[in-house]
TIFIVEX-613918 format. One record per residue (C-alpha): residue number from 1; residue in one letter; x, y, z. Coordinates in Angstrom, 1 decimal, padded with zeros to 4 digits. Layout:
REM residues N
+-----+------+--------+--------+--------+
: pos : code :     xx :     yy :     zz :
+-----+------+--------+--------+--------+
: NUM :    a :      X :      Y :      Z :
...
+-----+------+--------+--------+--------+
REM end
This chain:
REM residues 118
+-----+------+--------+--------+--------+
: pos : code :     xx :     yy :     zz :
+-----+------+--------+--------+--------+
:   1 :    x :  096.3 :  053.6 :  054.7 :
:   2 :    x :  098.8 :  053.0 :  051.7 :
:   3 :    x :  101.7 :  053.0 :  054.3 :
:   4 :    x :  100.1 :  050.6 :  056.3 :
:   5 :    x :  099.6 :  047.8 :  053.2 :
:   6 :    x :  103.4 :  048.7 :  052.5 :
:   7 :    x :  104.4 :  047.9 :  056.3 :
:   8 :    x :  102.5 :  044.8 :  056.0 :
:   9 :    x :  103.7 :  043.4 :  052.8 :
:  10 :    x :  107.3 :  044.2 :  054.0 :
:  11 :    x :  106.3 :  041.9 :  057.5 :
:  12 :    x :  105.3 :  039.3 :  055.2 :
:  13 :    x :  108.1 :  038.9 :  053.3 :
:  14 :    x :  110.5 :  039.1 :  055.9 :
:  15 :    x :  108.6 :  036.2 :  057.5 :
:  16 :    x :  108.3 :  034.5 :  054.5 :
:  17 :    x :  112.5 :  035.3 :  054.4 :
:  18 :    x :  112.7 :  034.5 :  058.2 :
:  19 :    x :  110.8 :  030.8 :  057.6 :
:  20 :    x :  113.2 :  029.5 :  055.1 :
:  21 :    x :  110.8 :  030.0 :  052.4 :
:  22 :    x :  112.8 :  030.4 :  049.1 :
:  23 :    x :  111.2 :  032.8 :  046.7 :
:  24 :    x :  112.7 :  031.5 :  043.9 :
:  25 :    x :  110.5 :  028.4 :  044.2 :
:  26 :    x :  107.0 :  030.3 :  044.4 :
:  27 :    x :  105.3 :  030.1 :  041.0 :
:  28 :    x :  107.2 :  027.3 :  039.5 :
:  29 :    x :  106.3 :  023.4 :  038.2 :
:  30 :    x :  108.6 :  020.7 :  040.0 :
:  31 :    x :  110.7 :  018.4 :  037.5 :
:  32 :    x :  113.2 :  015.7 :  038.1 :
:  33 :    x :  116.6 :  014.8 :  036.4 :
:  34 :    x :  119.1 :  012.7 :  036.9 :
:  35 :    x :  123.1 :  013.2 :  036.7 :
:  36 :    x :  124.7 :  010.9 :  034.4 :
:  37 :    x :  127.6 :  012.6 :  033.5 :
:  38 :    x :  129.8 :  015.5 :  034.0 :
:  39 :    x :  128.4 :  019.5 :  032.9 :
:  40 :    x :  130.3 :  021.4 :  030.5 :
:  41 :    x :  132.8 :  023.7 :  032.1 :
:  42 :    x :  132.4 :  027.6 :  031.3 :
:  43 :    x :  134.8 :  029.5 :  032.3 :
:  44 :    x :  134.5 :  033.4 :  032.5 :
:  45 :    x :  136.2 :  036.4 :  033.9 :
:  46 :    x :  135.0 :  038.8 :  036.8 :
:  47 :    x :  135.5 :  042.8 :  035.8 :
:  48 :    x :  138.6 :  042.6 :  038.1 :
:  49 :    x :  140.1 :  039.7 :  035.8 :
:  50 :    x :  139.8 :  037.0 :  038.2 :
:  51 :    x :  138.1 :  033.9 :  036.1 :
:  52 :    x :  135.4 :  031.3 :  037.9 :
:  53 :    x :  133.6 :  028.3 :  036.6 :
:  54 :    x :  130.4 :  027.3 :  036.1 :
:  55 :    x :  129.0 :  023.9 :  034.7 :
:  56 :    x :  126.1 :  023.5 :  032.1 :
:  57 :    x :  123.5 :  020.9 :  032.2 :
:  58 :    x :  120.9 :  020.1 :  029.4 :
:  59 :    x :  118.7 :  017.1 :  030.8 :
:  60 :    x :  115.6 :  015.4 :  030.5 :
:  61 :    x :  113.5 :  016.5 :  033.2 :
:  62 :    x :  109.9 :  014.6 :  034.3 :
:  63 :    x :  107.2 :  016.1 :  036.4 :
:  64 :    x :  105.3 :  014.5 :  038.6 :
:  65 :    x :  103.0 :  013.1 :  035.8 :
:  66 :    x :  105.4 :  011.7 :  033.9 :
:  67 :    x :  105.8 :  014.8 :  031.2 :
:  68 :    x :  109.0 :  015.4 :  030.2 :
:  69 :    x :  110.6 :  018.9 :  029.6 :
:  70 :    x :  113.9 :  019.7 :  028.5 :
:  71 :    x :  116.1 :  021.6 :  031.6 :
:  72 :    x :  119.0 :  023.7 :  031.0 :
:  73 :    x :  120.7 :  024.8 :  034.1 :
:  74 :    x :  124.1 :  025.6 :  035.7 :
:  75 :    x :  126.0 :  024.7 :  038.6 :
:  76 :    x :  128.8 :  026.3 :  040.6 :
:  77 :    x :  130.6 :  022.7 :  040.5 :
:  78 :    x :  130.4 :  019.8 :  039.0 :
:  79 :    x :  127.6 :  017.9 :  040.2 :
:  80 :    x :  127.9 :  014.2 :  041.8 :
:  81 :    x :  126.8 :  011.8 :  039.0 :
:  82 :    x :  123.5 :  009.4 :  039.9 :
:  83 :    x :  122.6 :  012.4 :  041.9 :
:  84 :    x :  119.0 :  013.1 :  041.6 :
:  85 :    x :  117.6 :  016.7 :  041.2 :
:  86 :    x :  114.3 :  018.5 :  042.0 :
:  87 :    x :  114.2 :  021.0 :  039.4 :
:  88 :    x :  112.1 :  024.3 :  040.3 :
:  89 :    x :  111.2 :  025.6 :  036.6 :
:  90 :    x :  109.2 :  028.2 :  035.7 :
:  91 :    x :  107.6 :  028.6 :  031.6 :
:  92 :    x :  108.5 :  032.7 :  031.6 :
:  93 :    x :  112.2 :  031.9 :  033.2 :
:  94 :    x :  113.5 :  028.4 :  032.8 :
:  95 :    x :  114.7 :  026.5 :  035.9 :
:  96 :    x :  115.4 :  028.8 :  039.1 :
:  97 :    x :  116.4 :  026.8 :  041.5 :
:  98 :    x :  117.2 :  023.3 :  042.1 :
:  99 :    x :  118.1 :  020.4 :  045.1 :
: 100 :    x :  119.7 :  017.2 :  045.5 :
: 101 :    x :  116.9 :  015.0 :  046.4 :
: 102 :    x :  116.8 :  011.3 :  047.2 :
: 103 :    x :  115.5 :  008.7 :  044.4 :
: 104 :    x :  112.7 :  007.5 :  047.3 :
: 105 :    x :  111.4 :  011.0 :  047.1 :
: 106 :    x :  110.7 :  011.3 :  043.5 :
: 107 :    x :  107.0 :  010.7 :  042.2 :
: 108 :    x :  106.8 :  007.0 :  040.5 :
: 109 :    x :  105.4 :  008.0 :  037.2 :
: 110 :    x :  108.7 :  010.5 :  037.0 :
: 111 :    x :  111.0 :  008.0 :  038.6 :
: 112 :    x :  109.6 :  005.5 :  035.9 :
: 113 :    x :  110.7 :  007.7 :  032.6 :
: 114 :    x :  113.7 :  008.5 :  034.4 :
: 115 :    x :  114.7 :  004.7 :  034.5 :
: 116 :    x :  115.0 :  004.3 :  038.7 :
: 117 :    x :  114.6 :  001.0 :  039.7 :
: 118 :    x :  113.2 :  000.8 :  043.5 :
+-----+------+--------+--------+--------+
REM end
């Protein structure tokens, strides 16, 4: 019986995986920031020496209500400013994932404290 609920939950997932479903976005609240200027650049070294980039963001970040929540995330480039962002943030692990979203897709009460104008 115990290796038929294994079989299963493995089916699931893989559909889940399959569907296009991102995992990183199950059990988290939806905020929304805006770009206004460049991250800060961090640059670090691989183990074989070879250095890469990343860019740091600390924004203002409103939920659909209106509540606002501080967001600290990285990008693997700089990000296009007076893009808009759906942050996917979680209380036990920050933000863990994000998308570029279009300002007619943002909730009004967040678009509101973010400044959009329609």
């Amino acid at each position: 019986m115990k290796k038929h609920i294994a079989w299963i939950n493995l089916m699931i997932i893989f559909a889940a995986l399959l569907s296009g479903c991102n995992l990183n976005r199950v059990g988290t609240d939806e905020y929304y920031v805006h770009i206004t200027g460049n991250g800060k650049e961090d640059t670090s070294k691989f183990d074989d020496g070879e250095e890469y980039s990343v860019f740091k963001y600390v924004l203002a970040g409103f939920d659909e209500d209106g509540q606002e929540k501080t967001m600290e995330f990285t990008a693997d480039k700089n990000l296009r400013i007076g893009a808009f962002l759906r942050i996917f943030y979680s209380e036990n692990k920050g933000v863990k994932s994000w998308e570029e979203v279009e300002k007619d897709d943002i909730p009004d009460k967040a678009k509101d404290r973010l400044g959009v104008k329609n």
